[in-house]
N, C-alpha and C positions, 0 to 999 in steps of 0.2 A: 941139459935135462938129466934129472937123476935116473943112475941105473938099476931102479927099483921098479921097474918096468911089468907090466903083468905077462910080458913074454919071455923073460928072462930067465926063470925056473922051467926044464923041460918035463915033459910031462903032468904039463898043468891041464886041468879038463876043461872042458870048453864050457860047464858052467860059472869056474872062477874065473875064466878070461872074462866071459861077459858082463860079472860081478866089477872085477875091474875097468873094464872100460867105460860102465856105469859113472862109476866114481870121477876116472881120470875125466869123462866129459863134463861132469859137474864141476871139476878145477879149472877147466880148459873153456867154461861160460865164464868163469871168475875171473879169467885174466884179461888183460888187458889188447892184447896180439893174437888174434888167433890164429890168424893163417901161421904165424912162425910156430905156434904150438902143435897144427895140424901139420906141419911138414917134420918137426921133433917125432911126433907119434907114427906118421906114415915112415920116417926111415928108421924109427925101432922094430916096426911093425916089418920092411921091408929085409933089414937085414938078421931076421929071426928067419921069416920064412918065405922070403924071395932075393935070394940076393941079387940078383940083378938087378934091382931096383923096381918101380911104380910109379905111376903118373894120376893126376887130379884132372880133369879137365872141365870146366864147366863154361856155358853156352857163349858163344860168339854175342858180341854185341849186337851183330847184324842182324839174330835173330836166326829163320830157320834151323835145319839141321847140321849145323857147324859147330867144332866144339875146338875155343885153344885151351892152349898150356895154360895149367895156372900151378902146380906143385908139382916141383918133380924132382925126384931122390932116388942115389943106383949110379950104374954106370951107361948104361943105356941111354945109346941118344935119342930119346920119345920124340915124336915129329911134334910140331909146333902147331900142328890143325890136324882132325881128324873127322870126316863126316857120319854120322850116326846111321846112316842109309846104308852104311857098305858096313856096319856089323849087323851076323846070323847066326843066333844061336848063342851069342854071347861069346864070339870070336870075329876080331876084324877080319874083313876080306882080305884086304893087299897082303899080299907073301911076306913081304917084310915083316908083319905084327904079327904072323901065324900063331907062332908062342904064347900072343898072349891073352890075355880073357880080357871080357870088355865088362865092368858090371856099371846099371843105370840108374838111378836118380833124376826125377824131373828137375831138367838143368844143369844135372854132373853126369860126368862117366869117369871112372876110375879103371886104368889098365895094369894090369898083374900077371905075374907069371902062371900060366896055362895048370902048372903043376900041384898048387898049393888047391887041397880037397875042402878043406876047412876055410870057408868061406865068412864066416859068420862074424871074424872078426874085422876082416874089411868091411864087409857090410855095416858093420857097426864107424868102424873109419868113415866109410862113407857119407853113412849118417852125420855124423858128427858134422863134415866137412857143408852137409848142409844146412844143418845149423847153425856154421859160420857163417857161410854166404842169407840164410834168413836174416841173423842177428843183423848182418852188417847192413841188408834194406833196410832193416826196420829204423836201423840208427839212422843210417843215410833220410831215410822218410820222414825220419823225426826230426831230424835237425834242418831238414829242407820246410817240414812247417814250420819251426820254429823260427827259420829264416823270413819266410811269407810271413807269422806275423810281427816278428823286430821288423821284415821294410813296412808290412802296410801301418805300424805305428808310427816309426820315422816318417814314412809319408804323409800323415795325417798330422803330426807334430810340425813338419816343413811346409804344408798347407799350410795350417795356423799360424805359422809365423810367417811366411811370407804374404801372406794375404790381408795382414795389418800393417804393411805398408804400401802409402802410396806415391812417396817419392820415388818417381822414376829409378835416379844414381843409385840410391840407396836398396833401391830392390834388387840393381842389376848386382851389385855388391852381398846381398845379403843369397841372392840365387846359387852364386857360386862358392859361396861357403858352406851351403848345404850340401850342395853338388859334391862341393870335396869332400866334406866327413863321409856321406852317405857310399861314397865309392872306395876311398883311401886314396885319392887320389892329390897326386903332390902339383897341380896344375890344372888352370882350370880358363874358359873365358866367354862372355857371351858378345853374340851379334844379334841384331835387330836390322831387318829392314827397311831402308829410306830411301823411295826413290830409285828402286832397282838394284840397290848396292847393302849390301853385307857391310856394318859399322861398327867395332868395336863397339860395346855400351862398357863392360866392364872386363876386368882380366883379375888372376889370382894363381900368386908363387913364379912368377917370368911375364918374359914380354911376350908380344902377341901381336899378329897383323891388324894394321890399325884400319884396313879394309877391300873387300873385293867385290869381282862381279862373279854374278853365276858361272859365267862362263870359263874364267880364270882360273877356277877349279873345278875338278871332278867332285861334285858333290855327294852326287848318287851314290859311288864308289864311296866315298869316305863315311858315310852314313852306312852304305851296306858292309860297311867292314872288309873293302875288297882293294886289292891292285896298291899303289907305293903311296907311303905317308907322304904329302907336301909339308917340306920343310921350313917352310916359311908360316905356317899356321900358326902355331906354339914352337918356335925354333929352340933347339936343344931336347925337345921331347922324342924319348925313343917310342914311347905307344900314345894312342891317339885312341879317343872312341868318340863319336860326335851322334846326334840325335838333332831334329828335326824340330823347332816351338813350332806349333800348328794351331790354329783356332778354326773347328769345324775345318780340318784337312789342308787345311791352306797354311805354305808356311809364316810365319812371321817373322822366323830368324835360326838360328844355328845356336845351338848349346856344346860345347867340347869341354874333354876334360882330357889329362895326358897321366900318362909315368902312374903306375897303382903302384901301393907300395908295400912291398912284401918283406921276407925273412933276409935276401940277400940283396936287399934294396929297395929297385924297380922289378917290375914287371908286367905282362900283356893284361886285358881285361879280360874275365869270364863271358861266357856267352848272357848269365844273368846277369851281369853288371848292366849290358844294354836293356833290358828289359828294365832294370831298375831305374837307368836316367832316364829311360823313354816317358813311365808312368811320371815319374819326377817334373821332367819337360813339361808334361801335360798340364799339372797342376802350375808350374811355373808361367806356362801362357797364359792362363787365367789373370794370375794376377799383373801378369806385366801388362797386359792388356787394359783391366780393372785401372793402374797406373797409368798408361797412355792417356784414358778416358780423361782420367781425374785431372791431368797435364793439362789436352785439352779445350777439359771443359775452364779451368784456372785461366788458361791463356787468352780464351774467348771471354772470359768476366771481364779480366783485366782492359782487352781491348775496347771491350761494351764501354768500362768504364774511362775510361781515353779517349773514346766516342765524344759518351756524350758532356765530356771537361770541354772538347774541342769544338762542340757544339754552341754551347756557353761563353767562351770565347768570344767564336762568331760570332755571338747573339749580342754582344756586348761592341764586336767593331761595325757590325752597320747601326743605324742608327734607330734609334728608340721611340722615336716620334720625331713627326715631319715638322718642318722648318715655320715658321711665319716668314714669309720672303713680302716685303710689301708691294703691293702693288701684282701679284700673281699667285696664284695657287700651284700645290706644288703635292705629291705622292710618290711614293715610292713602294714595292713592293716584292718579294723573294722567296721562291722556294726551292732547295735543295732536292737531287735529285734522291740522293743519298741524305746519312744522318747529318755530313758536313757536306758544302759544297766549294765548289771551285769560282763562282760568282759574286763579284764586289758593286755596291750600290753606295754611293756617301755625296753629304751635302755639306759645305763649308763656306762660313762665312770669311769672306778677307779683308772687308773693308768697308769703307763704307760704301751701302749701298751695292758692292760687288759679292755674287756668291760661285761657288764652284760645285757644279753637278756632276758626278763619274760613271760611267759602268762598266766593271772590268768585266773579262773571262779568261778564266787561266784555265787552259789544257788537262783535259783528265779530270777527275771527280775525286769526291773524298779526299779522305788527309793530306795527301801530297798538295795537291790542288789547293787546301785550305788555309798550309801550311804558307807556301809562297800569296795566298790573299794577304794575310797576315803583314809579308814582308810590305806589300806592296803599299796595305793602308797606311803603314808606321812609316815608309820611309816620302809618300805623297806627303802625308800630313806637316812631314820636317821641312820638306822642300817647298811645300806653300807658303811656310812662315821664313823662308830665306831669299826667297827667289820670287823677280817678276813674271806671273803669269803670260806661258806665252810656249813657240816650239822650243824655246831653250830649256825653258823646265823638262818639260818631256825628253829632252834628247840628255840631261843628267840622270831623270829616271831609269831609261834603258838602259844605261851602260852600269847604275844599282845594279837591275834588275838580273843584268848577263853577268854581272861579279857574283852574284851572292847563289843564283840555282841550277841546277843543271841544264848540261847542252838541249835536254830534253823535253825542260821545261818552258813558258811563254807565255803573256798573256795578252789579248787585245783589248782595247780599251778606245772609252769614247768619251774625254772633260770635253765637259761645254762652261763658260766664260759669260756668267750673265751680269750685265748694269744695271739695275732697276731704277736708273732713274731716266735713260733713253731706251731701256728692252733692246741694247743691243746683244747678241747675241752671237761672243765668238766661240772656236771648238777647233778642237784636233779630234780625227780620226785614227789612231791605231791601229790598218788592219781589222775595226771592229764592224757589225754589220753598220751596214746603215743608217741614222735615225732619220726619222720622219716629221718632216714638219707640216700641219695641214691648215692652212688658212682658213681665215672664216668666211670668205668665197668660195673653200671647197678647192683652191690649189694646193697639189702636193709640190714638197720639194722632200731632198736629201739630204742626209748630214754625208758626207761620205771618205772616202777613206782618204787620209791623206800620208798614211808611211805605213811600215813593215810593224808589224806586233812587236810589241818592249820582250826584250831579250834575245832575239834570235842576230841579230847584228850590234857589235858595238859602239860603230860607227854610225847608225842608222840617223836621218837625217828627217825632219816632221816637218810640213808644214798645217797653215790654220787656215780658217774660211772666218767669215760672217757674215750674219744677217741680222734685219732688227723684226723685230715680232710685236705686233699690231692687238689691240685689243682683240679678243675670239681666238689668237694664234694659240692653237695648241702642236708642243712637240712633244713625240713620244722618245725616250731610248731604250735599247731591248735587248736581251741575250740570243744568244741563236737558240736554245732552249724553248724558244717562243715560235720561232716562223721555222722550226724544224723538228717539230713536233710530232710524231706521226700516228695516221690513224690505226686502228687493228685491223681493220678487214682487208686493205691495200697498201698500206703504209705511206701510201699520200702524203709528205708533206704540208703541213697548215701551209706555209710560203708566206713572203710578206704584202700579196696583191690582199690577200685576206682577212691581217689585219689591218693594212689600210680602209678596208670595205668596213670592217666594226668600228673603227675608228671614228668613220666619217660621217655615220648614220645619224646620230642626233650629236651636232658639236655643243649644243647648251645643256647638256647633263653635267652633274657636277662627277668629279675625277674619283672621286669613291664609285661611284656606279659604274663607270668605265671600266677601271680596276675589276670590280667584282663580275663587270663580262668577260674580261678577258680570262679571268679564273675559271669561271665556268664554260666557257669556250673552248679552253685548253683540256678540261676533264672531259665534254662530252666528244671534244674529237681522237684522242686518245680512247673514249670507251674502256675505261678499264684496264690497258694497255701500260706495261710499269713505264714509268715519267724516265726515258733515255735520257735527259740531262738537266743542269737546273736554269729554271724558268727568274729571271731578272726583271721588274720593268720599272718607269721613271717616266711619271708624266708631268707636264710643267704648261701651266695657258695664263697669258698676260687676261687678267679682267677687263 
C-alpha cells in the first residue's frame, strides 16, 4: 500500500482525515479485494495510532450474539470469538480486553486500543469494513441468482432434450451426459429398477456396478450424503453424490454421479450440486418413464402383432371346410380360449375310402401351446404319408414329439381310423378324454384311453380298439375344454354325463344344429364367466 496514507502527516485535522478516507473508500469499492485493502488501512490506521494493533470482528455464522475473528493486525493476540453480551459501555467485560474499546455496527464489532480519543476515524474504518461485508452479499446474492437462473435454464434445456427421446438406451445415455455437464462431474451412471434390483441402464467416464439389491447397500446413507462411500459403486471414485428417480415419491432408480472437477483436479460436491441433480432427477424420471411407456407400449404392438400372424397360421392348419366323407356326415369345430390355442382338430384323407379324424390338446394355452400344435400337424401329416396306420405310427409320433419340445410340454390326443366302405371304426387313445359313441338305440360306448399323452415318455407303448358304426351311429370327440367347463355361480363342472344327455336328445338332427347347441350350452353355462380353456369338438354319424 502506498505511504501516502491520510494518517501519515501529524497533525492533520480530523476534517482532512475524513476527507480522506472519503476518497481512500471510493478506491477501496474500485478494487477488486477488499478485505485485504481493509486490513492494508486497518494496520495503517492501527500503527498511526494504536499500536498494539485492532481486530474486525463480524457475526458468527451461527447467528446470535457471537462474533469471530475476521481482520486482525498488531501484535496482540485478539481471541478468536467474542460475545457481544459481555460488552458495557463500549468495553468488554473479561479482564483480559479491559484496554480495549469495543465499537459496533449491525454485524461488526471492531476492537482498539481504549486510549485513542479520536474515534471518528475507526468509525469511518468501520464503516467501510461494512460496506465490504454489504458489497460482498450483494455479490454473493447476485451470483447465487444468477446461478438459479443459468440451472433453471440448463434444466429446462435438459428437459427438452431429454424429453424428445424415446429410446430407452439412448435416454439412459443421453441423462448422464447432462448430469455430467450440469455438475462437472468426471463420472457418472444410472440404474433403474427391475424386479427388486438396482440394474445398470447406462454408465459414463468408468466402470460401474452392473447391479444390486436394496439391501446390499446403504442407500439412505448414500442418498443423504452420510457414513463411507461403497467402493464398488463407481470403483476409483473419490466423491460420490447420488439422488433418488422418483415418480409421485416412489423410487424408480438411482441416479449417481462421482469425482467434480475442480482447479487441482477432483473434488467433493457442494451442498447445491445435490439440490441441482435432485431437480435434474426429477425431470429425468419423467422422461425415462414417458420411455419405459413408449417400450412397452412397442412391445405389446409387436406382440398383438405375433398374435394375430400366429392366429392365421392356426387358422390355416385346421381345416377350412369339412370333408365330403361318403357315406357319413362329418363337422368339426374350435374355439380358442386365448387369441391362439393349444387345441388341434384335422381330417385326412389316406386312401381309398379310409380317412383319418384327430383331436389333439397340448398343455397350456396360447403361443407355446400353439407353437408345438404346429409341430404336431406338420410332423402327423409326414407320417401319414409314410407309415401304416396303426400304434406304430403313434408310438414314431411320441418319441417326434419328446425330441423336439420340452420336458414340460405334451399333448393328448385321440385318431380315429375310419373305412367307409365297412364303417369300421379303429382309434388310439392318447391319454385323451374319452370320446363318445351313441347308438341309434340310444347305447353309449367309449373311445378310451389306451397309452400315456405323446411326449411325456419315449418309450411309451399305444395300443388301438375298434368298433363298426351302424347307420344313426353318431360319435362325438372332444377337448376337455368341453366337459370342464365351469359355471359362475359354483364352478360346477359341465362333466361329460351332460353332454351325453345333449347329445342324445334328438339323434336325427343334422350335425350343424348339434354343434350350434353345444356352443350355446357352453356360453349359457359359463354365463359370462372367461372360456378357462379351448373348446374342440368333432362329430361324425354313418347315414
Amino acid at each position: 500500500m502506498s505511504t501516502d496514507t491520510p494518517w501519515a502527516s501529524s497533525g492533520a485535522s480530523s476534517k482532512v482525515q475524513l476527507s480522506a478516507w472519503r476518497d481512500l473508500f471510493t478506491q477501496t469499492r474500485r478494487q477488486a479485494d477488499d478485505q485485504r485493502d481493509l486490513e492494508d488501512q486497518l494496520k495503517a490506521w492501527s500503527e498511526k495510532n494504536c499500536s498494539a494493533g485492532a481486530a474486525i470482528y463480524r457475526q458468527s455464522a451461527a447467528g446470535g450474539g457471537s462474533f469471530e475473528r475476521w481482520i486482525c493486525v498488531g501484535t496482540t493476540n485478539f481471541p478468536q470469538q467474542f460475545d457481544a453480551l459481555d460488552v458495557e459501555d463500549g468495553r468488554p467485560k473479561q479482564p483480559e480486553l479491559a484496554q480495549w474499546r469495543c465499537l459496533e455496527l449491525p454485524g461488526l464489532a471492531l476492537l482498539h486500543d481504549a486510549r485513542v480519543e479520536d474515534e471518528s476515524a475507526v468509525l469511518l474504518l468501520l464503516a467501510g469494513a461494512k460496506i465490504s461485508q454489504l458489497k460482498r452479499q450483494i455479490q454473493e446474492q447476485s451470483f447465487e441468482a444468477m446461478f438459479r437462473g443459468v440451472e433453471l435454464e440448463a434444466l429446462y434445456e435438459v428437459g427438452l432434450a431429454i424429453a424428445s427421446t424415446l429410446d430407452l438406451k439412448k435416454l439412459g445415455e443421453e441423462v448422464l451426459l447432462r448430469a455430467a455437464l450440469l455438475l462437472d462431474a468426471r463420472r457418472a451412471a444410472l440404474y433403474l429398477i427391475e424386479d427388486g434390483t438396482y440394474r445398470l441402464t447406462s454408465r459414463l467416464g468408468g466402470s460401474a456396478m452392473t447391479e444390486f439389491s436394496d439391501g446390499q447397500l446403504d442407500l439412505e446413507s448414500l442418498v443423504a450424503g452420510e457414513g463411507a462411500l461403497p467402493e464398488d459403486l463407481l470403483p476409483g471414485a473419490r466423491y460420490l453424490l447420488a439422488v433418488w428417480v422418483e415418480i409421485e415419491g416412489s423410487p424408480k432408480g438411482l441416479l449417481v454421479v462421482g469425482d467434480k472437477e475442480s482447479r487441482v483436479g477432483v473434488g467433493p460436491f457442494a451442498a447445491k450440486d445435490r439440490r441441482t441433480l435432485s431437480l435434474f432427477a426429477n425431470q429425468a424420471a419423467i422422461a425415462l418413464e414417458n420411455a419405459k411407456l413408449h417400450m412397452l407400449a412397442l412391445e405389446k404392438e409387436r406382440l398383438e402383432r405375433e398374435m394375430e400372424l400366429a392366429a392365421e397360421i392356426q387358422q390355416q392348419i385346421l381345416p377350412k371346410s369339412m370333408p365330403e366323407i361318403p357315406g357319413f356326415d362329418v363337422i368339426g369345430w374350435n374355439r380358442p380360449a386365448q387369441q391362439v390355442g393349444g387345441d388341434y382338430f384335422d381330417f385326412q384323407k389316406v386312401g381309398d375310402g379310409r380317412w383319418v379324424l384327430v383331436v389333439g390338446d397340448v398343455t397350456g394355452k396360447g403361443m407355446p401351446a400353439a407353437l408345438l400344435v404346429s409341430t404336431v400337424h406338420s410332423a402327423l401329416r409326414v407320417l401319414l404319408d409314410r407309415m401304416e396306420i396303426g400304434p406304430a405310427l403313434i408310438e414314431r409320433l411320441n418319441r417326434h414329439i419328446y425330441e423336439s419340445s420340452s420336458t414340460n410340454k405334451f399333448i393328448t390326443m385321440l385318431l380315429a381310423f375310419l373305412d367307409t366302405d365297412s364303417g369300421d371304426l379303429a382309434y388310439v387313445n392318447a391319454g385323451h378324454n374319452p370320446g363318445v359313441l351313441i347308438r341309434r338305440d340310444g347305447e353309449v360306448a367309449h373311445l378310451s384311453s389306451k397309452g400315456l399323452p405323446l411326449g411325456l415318455l419315449p418309450e411309451s407303448v399305444y395300443g388301438s380298439a375298434d368298433l363298426r358304426l351302424e347307420p344313426g351311429d353318431l360319435v362325438c370327440i372332444y377337448s376337455d375344454g368341453i366337459t370342464e367347463c365351469e359355471s359362475s355361480k359354483d364352478e360346477e363342472e359341465f362333466g361329460l354325463g351332460r353332454l351325453i344327455e345333449l347329445l342324445a336328445r334328438a339323434p336325427d338332427r343334422c350335425l350343424q344344429e348339434i354343434l350350434q347347441e353345444i356352443d350355446e350350452t357352453m356360453l349359457t353355462w359359463a354365463q359370462g364367466r372367461a372360456q378357462g380353456d379351448d373348446q374342440t369338438v368333432i362329430l361324425l354319424r354313418r347315414r
